[in-house]
Each structure stands twice: as C-alpha cells, then as structure tokens.
N, CA, C, O and CB atoms as a CASP TS submission, in Angstrom:
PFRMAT TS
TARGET T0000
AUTHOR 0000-0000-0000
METHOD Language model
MODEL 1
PARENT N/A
ATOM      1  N   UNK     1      90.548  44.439  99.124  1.00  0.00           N
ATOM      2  CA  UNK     1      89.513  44.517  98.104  1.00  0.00           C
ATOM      3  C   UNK     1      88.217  43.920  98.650  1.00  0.00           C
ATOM      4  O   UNK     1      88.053  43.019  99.472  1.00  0.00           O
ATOM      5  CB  UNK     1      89.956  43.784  96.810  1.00  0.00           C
ATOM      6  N   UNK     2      87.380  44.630  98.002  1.00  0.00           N
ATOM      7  CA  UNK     2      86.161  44.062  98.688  1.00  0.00           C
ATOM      8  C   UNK     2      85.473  42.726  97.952  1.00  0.00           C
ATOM      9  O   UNK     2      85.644  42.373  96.786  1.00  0.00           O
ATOM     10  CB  UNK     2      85.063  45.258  98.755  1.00  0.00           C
ATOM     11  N   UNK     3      84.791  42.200  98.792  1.00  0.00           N
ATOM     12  CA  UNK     3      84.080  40.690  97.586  1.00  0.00           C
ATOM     13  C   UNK     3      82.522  41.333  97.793  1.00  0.00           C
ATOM     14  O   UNK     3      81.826  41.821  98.683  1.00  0.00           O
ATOM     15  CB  UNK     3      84.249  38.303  98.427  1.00  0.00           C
ATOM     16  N   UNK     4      82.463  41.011  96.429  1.00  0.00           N
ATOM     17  CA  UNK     4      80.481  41.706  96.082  1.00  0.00           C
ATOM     18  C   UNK     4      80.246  40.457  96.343  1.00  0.00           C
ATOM     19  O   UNK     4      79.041  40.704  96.395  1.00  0.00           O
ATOM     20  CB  UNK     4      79.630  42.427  94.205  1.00  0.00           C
ATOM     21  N   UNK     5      80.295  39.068  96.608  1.00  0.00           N
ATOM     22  CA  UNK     5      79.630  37.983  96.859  1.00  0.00           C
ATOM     23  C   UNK     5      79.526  37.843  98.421  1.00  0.00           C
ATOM     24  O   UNK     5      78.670  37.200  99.028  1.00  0.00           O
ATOM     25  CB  UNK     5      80.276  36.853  96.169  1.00  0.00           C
ATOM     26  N   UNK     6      80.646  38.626  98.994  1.00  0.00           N
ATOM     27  CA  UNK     6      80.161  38.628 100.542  1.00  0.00           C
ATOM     28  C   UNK     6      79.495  39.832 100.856  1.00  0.00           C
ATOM     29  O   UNK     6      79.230  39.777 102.057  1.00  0.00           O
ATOM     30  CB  UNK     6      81.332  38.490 101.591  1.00  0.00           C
ATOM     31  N   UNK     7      78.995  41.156 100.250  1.00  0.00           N
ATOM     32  CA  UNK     7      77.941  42.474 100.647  1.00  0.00           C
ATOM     33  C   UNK     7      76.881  41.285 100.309  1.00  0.00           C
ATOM     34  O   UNK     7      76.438  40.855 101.374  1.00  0.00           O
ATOM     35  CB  UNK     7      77.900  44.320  99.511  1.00  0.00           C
ATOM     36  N   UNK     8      76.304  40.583  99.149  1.00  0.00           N
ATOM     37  CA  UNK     8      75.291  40.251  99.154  1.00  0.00           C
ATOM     38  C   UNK     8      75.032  39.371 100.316  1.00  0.00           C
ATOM     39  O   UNK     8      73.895  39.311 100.785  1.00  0.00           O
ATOM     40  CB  UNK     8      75.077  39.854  98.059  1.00  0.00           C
ATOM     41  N   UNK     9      76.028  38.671 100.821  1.00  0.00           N
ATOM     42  CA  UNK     9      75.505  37.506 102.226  1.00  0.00           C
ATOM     43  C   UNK     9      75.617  38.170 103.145  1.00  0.00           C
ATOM     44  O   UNK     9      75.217  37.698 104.209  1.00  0.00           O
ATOM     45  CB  UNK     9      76.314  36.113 102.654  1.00  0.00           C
ATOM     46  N   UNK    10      76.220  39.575 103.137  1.00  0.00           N
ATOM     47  CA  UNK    10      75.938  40.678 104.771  1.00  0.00           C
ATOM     48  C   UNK    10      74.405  40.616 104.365  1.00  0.00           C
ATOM     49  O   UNK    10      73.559  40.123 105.111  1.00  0.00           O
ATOM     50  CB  UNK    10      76.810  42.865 104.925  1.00  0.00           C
ATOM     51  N   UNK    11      74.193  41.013 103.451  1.00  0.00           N
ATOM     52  CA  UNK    11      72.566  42.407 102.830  1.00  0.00           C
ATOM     53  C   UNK    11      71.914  41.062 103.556  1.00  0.00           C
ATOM     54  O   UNK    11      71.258  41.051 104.598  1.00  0.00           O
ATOM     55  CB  UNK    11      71.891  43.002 100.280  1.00  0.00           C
ATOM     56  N   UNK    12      72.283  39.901 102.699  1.00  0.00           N
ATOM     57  CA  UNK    12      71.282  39.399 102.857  1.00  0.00           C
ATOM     58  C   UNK    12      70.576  38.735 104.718  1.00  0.00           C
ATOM     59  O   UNK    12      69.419  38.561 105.098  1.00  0.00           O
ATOM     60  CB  UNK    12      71.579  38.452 101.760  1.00  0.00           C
ATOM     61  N   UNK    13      71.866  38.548 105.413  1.00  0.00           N
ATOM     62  CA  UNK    13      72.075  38.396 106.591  1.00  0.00           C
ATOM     63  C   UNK    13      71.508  39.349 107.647  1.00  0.00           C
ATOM     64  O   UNK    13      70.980  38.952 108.686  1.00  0.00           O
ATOM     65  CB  UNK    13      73.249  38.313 106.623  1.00  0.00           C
ATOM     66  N   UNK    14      71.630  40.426 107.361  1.00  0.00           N
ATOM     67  CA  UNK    14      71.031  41.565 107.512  1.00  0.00           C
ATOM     68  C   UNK    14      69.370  41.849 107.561  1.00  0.00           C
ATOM     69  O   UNK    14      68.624  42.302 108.429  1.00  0.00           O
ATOM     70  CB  UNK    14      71.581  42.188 106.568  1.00  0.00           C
ATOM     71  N   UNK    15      69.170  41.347 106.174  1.00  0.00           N
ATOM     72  CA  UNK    15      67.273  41.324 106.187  1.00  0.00           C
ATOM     73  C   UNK    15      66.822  39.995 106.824  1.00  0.00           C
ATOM     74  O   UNK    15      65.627  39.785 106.616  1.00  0.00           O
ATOM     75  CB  UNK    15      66.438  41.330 104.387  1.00  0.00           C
ATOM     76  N   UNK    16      67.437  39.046 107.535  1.00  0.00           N
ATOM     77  CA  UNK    16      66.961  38.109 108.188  1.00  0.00           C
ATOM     78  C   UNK    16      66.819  38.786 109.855  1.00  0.00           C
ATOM     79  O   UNK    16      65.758  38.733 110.477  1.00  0.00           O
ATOM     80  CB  UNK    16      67.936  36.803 107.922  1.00  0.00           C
ATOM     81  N   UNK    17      68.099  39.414 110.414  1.00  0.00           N
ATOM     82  CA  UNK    17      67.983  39.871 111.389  1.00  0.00           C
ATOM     83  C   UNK    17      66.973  40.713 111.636  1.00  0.00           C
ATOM     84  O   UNK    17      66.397  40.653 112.722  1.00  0.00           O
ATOM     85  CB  UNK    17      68.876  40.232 111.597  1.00  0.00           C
ATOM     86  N   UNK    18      66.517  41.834 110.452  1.00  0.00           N
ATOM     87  CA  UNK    18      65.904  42.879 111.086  1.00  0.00           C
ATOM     88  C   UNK    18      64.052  42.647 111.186  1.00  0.00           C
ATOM     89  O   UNK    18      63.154  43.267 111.757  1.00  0.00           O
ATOM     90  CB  UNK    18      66.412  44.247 110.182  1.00  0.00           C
ATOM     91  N   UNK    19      64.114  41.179 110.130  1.00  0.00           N
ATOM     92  CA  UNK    19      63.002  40.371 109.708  1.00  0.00           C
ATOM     93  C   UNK    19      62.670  39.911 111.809  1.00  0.00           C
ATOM     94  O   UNK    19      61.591  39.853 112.399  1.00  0.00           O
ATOM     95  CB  UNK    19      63.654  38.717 108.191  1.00  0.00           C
ATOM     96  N   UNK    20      63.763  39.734 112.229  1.00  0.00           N
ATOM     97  CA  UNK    20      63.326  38.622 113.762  1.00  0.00           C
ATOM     98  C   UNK    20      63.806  39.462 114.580  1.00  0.00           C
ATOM     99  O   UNK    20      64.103  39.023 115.691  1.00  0.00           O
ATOM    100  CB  UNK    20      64.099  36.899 114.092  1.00  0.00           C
ATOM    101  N   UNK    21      64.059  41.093 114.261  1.00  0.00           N
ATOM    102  CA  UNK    21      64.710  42.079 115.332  1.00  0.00           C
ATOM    103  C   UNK    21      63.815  43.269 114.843  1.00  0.00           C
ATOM    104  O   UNK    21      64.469  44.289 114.628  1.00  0.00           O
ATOM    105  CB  UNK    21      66.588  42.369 115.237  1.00  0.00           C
ATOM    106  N   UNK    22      62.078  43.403 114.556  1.00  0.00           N
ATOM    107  CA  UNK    22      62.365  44.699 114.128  1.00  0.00           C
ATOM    108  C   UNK    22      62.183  46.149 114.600  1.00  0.00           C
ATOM    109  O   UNK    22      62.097  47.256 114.069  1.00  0.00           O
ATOM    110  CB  UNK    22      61.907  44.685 113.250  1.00  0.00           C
ATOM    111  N   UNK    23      62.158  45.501 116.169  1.00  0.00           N
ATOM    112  CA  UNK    23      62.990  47.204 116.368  1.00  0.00           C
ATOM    113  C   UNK    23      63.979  47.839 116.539  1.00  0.00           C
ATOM    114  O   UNK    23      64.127  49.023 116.843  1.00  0.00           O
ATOM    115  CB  UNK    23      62.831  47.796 117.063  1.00  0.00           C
ATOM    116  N   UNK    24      65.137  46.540 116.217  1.00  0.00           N
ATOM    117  CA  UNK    24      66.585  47.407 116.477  1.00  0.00           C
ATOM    118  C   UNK    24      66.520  48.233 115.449  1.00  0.00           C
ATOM    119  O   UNK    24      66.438  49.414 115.786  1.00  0.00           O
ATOM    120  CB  UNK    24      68.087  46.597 116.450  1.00  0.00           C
ATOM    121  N   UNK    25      66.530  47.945 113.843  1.00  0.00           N
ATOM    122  CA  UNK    25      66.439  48.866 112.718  1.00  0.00           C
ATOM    123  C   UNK    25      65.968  50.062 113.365  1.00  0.00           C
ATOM    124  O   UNK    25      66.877  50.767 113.804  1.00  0.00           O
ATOM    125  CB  UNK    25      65.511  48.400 111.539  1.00  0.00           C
ATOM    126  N   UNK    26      64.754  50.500 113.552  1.00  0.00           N
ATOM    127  CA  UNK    26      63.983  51.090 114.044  1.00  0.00           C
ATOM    128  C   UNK    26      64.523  52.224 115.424  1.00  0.00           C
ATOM    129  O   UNK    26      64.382  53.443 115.517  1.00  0.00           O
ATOM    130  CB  UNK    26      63.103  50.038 114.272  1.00  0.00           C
ATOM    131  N   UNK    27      65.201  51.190 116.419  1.00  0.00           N
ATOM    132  CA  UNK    27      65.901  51.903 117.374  1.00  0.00           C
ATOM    133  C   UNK    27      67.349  52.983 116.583  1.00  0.00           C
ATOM    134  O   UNK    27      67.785  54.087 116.913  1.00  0.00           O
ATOM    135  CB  UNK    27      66.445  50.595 118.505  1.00  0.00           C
ATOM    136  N   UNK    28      67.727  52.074 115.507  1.00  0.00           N
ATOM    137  CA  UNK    28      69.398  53.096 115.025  1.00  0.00           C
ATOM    138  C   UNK    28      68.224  53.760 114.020  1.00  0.00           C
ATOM    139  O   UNK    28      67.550  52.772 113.727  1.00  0.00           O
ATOM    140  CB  UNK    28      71.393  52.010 113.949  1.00  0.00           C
ATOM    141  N   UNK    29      67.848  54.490 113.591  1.00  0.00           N
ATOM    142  CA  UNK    29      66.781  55.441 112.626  1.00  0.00           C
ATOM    143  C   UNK    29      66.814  56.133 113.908  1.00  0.00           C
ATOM    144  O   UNK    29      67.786  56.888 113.916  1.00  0.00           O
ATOM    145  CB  UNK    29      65.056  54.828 111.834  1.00  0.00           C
ATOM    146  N   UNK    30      66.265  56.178 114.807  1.00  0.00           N
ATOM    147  CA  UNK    30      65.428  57.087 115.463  1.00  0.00           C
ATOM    148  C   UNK    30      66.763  58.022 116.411  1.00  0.00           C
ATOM    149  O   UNK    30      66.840  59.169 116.851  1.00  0.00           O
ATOM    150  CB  UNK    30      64.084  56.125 116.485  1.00  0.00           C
ATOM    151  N   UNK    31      67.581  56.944 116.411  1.00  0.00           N
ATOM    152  CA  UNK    31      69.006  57.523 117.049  1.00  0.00           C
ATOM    153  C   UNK    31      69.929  58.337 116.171  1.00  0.00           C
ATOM    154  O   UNK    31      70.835  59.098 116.511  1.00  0.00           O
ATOM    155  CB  UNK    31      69.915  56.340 117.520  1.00  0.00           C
ATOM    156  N   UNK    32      69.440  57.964 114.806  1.00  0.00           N
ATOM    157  CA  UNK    32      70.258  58.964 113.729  1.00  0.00           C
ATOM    158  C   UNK    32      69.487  59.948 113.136  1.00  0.00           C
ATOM    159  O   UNK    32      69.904  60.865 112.427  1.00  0.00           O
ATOM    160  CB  UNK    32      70.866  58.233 112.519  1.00  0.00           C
ATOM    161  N   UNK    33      68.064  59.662 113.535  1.00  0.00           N
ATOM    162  CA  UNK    33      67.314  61.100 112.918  1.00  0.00           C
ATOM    163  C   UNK    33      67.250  62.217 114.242  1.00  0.00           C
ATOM    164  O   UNK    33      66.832  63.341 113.965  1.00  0.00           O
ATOM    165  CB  UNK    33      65.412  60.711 112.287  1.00  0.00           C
ATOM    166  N   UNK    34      67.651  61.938 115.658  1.00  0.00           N
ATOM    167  CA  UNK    34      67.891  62.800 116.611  1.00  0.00           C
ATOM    168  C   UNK    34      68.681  63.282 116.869  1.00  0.00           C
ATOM    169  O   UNK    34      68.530  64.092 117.785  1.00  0.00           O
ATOM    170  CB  UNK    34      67.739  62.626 117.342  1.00  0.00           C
ATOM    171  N   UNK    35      69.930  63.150 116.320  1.00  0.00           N
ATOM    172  CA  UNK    35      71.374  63.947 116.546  1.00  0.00           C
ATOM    173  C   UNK    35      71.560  63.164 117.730  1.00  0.00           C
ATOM    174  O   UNK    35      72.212  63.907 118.464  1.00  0.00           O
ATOM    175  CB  UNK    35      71.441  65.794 116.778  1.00  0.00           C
ATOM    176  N   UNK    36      71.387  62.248 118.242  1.00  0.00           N
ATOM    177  CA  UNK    36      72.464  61.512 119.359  1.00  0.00           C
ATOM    178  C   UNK    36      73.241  61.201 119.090  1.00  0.00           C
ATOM    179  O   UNK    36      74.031  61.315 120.027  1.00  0.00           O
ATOM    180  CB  UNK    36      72.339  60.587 120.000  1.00  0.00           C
ATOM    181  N   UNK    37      73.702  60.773 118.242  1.00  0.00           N
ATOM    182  CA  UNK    37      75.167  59.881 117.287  1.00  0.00           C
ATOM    183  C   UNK    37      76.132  61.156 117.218  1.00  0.00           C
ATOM    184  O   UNK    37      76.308  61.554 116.066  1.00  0.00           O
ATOM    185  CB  UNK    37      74.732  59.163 115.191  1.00  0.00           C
ATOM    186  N   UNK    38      76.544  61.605 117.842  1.00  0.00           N
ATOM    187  CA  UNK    38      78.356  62.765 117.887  1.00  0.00           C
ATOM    188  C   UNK    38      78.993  62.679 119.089  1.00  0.00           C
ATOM    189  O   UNK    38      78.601  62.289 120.189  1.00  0.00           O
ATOM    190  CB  UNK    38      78.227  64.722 117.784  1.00  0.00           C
ATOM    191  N   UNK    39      80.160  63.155 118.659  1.00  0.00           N
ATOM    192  CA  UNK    39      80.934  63.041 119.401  1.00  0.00           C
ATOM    193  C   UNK    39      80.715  63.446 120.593  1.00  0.00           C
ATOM    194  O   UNK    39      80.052  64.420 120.949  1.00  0.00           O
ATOM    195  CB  UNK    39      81.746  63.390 119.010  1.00  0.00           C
ATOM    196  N   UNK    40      81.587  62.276 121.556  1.00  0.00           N
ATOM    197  CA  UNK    40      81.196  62.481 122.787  1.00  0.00           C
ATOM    198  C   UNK    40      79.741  62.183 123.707  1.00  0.00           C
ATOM    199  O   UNK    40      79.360  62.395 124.859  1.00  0.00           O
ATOM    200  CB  UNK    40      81.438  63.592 122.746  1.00  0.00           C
ATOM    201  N   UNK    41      79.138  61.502 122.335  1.00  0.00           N
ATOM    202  CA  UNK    41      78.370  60.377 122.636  1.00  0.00           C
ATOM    203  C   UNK    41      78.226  58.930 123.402  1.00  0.00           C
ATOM    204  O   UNK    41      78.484  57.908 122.765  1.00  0.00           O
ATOM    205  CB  UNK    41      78.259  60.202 121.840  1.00  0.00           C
ATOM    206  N   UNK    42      77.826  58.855 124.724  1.00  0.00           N
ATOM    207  CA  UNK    42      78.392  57.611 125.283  1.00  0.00           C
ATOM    208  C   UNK    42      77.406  56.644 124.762  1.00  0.00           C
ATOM    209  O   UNK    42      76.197  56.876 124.748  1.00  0.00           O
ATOM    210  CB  UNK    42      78.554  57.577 126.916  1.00  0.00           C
ATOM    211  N   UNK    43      78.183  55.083 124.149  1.00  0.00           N
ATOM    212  CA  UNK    43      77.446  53.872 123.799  1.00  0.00           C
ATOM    213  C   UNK    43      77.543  52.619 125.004  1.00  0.00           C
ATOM    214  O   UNK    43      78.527  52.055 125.483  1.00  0.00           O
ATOM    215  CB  UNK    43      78.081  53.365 122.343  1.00  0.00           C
ATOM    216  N   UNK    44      76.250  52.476 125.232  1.00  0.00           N
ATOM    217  CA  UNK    44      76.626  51.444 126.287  1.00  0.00           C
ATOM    218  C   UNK    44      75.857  50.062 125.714  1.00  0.00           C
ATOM    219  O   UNK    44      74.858  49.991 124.998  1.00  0.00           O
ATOM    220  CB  UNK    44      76.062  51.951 127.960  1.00  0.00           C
ATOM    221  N   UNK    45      76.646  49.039 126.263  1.00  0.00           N
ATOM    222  CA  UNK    45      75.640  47.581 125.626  1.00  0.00           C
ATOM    223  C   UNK    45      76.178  46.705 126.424  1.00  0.00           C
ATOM    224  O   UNK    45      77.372  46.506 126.651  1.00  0.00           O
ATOM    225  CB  UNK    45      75.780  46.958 123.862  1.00  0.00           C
ATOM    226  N   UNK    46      74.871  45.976 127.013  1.00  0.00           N
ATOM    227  CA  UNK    46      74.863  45.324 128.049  1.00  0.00           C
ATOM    228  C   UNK    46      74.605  44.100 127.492  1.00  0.00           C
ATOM    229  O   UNK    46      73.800  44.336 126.591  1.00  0.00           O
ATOM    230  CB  UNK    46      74.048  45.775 129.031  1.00  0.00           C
ATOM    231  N   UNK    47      74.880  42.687 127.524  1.00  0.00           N
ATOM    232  CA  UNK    47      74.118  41.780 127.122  1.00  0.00           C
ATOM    233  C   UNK    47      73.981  40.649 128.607  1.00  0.00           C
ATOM    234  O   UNK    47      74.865  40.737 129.460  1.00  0.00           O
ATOM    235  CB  UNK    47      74.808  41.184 125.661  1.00  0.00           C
ATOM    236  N   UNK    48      73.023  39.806 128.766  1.00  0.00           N
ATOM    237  CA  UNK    48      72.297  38.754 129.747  1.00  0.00           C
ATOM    238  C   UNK    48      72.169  37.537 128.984  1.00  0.00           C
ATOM    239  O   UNK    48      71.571  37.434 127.912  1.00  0.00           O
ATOM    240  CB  UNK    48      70.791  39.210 130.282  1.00  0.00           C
ATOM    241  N   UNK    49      72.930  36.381 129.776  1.00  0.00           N
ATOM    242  CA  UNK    49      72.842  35.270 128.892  1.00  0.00           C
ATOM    243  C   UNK    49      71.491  34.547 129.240  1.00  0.00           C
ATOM    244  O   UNK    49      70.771  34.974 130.142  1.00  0.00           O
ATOM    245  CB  UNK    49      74.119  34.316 129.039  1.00  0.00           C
ATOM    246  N   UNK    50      71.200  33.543 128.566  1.00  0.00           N
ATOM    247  CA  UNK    50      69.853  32.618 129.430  1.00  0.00           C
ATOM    248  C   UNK    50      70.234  32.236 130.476  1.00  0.00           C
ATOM    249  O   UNK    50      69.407  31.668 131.189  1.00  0.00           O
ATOM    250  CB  UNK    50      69.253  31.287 128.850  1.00  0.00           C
ATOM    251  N   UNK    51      71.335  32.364 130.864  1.00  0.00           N
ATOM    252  CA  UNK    51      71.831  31.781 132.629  1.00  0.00           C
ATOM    253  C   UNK    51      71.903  32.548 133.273  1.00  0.00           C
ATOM    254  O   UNK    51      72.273  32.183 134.389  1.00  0.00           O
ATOM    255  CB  UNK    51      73.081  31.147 133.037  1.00  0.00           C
ATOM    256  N   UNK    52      71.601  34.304 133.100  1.00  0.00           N
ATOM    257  CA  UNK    52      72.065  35.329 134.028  1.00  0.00           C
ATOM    258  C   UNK    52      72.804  36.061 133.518  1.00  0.00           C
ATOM    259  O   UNK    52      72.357  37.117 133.068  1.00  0.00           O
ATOM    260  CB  UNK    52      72.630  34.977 135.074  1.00  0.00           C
ATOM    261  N   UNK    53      74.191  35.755 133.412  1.00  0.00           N
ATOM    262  CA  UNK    53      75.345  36.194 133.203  1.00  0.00           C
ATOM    263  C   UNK    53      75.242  37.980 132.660  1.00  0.00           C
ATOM    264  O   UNK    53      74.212  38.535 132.276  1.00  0.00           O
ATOM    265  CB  UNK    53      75.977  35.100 132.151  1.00  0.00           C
ATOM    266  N   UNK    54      76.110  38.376 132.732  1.00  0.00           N
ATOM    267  CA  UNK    54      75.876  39.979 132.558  1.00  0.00           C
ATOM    268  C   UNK    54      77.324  40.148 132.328  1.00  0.00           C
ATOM    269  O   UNK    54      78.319  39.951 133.025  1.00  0.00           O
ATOM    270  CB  UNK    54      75.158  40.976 133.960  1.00  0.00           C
ATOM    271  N   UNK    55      77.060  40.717 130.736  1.00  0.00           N
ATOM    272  CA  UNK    55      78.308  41.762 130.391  1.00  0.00           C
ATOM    273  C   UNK    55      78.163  43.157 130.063  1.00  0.00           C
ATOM    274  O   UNK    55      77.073  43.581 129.679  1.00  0.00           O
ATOM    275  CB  UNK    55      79.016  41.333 129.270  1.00  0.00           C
ATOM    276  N   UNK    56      78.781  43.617 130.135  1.00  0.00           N
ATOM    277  CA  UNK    56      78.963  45.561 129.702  1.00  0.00           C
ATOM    278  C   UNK    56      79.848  46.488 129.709  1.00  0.00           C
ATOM    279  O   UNK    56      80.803  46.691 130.458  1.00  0.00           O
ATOM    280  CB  UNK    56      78.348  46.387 130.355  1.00  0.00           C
ATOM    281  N   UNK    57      79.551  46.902 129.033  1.00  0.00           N
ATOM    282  CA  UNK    57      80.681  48.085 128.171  1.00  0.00           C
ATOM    283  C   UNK    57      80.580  49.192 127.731  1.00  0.00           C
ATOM    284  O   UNK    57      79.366  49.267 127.539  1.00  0.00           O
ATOM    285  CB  UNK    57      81.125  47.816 127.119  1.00  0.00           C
ATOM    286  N   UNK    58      81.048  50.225 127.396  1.00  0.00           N
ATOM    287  CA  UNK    58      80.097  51.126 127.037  1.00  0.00           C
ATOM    288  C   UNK    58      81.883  51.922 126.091  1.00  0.00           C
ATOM    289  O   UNK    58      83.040  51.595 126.357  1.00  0.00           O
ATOM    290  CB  UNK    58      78.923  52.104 128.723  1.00  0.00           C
ATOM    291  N   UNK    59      81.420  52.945 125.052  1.00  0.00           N
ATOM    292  CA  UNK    59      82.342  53.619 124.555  1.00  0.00           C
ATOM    293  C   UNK    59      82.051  54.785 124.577  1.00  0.00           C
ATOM    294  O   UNK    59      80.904  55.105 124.889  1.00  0.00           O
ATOM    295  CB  UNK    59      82.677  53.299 123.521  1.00  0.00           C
ATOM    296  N   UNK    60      82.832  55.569 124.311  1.00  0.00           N
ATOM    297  CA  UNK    60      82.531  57.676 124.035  1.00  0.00           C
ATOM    298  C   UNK    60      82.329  57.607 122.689  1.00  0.00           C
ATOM    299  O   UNK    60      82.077  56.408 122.573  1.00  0.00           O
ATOM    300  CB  UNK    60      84.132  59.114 124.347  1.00  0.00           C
ATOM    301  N   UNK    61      82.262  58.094 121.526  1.00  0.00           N
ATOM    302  CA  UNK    61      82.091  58.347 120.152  1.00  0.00           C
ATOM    303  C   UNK    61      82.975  59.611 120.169  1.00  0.00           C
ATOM    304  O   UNK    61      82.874  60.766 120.583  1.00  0.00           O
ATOM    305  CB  UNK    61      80.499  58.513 119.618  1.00  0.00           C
ATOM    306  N   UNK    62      84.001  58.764 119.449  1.00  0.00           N
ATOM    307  CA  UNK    62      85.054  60.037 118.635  1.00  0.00           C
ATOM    308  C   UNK    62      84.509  60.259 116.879  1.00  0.00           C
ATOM    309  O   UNK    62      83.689  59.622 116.218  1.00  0.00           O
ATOM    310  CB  UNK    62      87.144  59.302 118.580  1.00  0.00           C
ATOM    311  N   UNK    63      85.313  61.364 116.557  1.00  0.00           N
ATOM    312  CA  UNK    63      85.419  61.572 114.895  1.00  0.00           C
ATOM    313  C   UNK    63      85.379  60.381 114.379  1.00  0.00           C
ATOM    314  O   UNK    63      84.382  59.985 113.776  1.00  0.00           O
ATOM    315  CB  UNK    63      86.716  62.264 114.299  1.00  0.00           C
ATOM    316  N   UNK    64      86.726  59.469 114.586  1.00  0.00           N
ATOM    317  CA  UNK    64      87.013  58.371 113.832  1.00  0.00           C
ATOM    318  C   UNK    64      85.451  57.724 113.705  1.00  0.00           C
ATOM    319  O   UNK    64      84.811  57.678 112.654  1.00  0.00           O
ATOM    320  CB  UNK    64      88.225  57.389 114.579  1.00  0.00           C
ATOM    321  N   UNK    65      84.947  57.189 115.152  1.00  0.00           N
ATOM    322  CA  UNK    65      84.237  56.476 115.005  1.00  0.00           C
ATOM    323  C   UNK    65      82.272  56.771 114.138  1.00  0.00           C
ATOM    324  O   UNK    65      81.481  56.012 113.577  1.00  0.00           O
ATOM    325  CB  UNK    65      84.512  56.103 116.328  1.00  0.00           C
ATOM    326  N   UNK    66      82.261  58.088 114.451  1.00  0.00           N
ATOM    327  CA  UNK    66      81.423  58.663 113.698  1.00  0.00           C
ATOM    328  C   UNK    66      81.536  58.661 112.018  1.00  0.00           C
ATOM    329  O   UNK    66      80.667  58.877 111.173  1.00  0.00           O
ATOM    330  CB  UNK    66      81.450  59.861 114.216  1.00  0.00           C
ATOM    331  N   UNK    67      82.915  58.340 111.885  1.00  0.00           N
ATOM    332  CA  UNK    67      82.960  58.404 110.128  1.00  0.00           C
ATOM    333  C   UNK    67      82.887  56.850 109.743  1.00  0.00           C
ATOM    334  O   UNK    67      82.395  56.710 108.623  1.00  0.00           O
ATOM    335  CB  UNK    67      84.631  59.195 109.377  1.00  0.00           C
ATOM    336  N   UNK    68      83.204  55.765 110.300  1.00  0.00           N
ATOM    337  CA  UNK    68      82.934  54.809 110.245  1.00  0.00           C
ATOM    338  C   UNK    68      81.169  54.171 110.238  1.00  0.00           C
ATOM    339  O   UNK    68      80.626  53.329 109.522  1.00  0.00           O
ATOM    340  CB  UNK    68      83.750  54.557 111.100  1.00  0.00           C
ATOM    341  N   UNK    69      80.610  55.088 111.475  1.00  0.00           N
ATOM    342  CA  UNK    69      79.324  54.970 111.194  1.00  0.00           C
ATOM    343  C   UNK    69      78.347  55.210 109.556  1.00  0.00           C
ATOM    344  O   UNK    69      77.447  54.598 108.981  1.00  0.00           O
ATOM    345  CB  UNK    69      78.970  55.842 112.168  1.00  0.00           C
ATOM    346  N   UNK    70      79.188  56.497 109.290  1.00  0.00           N
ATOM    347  CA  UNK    70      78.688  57.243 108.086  1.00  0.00           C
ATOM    348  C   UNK    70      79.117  56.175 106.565  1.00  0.00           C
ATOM    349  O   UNK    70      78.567  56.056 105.470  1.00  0.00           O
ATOM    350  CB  UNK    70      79.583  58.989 108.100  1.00  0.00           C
ATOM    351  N   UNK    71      80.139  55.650 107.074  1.00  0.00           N
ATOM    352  CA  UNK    71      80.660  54.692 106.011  1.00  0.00           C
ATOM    353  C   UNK    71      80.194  53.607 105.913  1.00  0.00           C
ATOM    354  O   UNK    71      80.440  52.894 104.940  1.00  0.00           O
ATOM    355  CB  UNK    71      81.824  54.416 106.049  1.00  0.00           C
ATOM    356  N   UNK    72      79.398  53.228 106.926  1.00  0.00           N
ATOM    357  CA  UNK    72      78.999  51.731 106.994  1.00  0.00           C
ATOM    358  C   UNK    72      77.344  52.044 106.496  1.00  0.00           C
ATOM    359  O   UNK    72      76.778  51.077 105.985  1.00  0.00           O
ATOM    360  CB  UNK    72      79.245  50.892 108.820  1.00  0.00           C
ATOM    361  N   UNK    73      76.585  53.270 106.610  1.00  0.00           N
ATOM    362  CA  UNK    73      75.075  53.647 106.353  1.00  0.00           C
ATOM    363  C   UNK    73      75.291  53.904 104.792  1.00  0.00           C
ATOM    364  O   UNK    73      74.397  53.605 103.999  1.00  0.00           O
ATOM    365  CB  UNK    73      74.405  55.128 107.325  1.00  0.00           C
ATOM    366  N   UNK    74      76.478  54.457 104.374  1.00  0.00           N
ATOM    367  CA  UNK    74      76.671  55.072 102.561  1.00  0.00           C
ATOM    368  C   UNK    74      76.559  53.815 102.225  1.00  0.00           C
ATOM    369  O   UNK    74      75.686  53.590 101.387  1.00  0.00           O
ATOM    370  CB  UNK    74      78.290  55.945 101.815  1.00  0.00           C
ATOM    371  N   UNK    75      77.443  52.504 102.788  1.00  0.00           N
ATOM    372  CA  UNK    75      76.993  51.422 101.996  1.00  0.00           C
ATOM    373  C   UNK    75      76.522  50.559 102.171  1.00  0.00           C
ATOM    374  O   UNK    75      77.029  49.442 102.068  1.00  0.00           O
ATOM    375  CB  UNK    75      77.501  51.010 101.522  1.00  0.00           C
ATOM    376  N   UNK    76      74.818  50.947 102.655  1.00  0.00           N
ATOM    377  CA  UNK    76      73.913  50.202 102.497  1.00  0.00           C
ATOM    378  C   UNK    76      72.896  51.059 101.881  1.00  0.00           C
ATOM    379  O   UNK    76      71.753  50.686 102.143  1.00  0.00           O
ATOM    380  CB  UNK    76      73.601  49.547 103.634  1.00  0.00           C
ATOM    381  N   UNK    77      72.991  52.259 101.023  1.00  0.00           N
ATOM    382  CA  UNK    77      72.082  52.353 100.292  1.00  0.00           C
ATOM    383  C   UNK    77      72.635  52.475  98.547  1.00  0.00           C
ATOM    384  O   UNK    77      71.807  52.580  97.642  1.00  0.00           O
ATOM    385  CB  UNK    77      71.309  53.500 100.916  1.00  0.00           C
TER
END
C-alpha cells in the first residue's frame, strides 16, 4: 500500500533537487519529448567522486523498464 505522507516527502524532495539541479528536469523532458526512451535504448551513468574515483554502468531499455518509466511520470502529474 502506498503512504500519501511519503508521495508528499518524495514531491516534496523532488522540488528541492530540481530547485539545485535545474537541468536534469530539463535533460529527462527533452529525452522524452524525442523518442529516445524505447526499447533498446542504451542508459549509461557515470558518476566521479571529489577524489576522482569513477563508476559506470550503463543498461539496454526493455518493455518492462519503459512501463515503469511511464508509471513513475503518471504519478507525478
């Protein structure tokens, strides 16, 4: 079951990030108004710590994961 007292501390968690991030918002819009997001889509994400350090990964985009996308955008409006 879901808790409506924890969507409001995502939402709200959420408008802090995009408040001190705002072009990631901006970057997933522009990636979902271009049709890049389907299957067979490769995701890659790299992150660099303040010491250097380097991680990365990357995934393909199946069905599953495309409907999950769609499920997670339905509920945020």
């Amino acid at each position: 079951m879901i808790n409506p007292a924890m969507i409001f501390k995502i939402k709200s968690s959420w408008e802090r990030f995009t408040a001190s991030h705002p072009k990631f918002p901006k970057f997933l819009q522009a990636a979902a108004a271009n049709d890049v997001m389907r299957e067979g889509t490769i995701l890659e994400i790299n992150i660099t710590t303040p010491e250097g350090r380097e991680l990365s990964t990357n995934l393909k985009l199946t069905t599953d994961d495309l409907q999950l996308i769609d499920d997670i955008k339905n509920m945020t409006r």
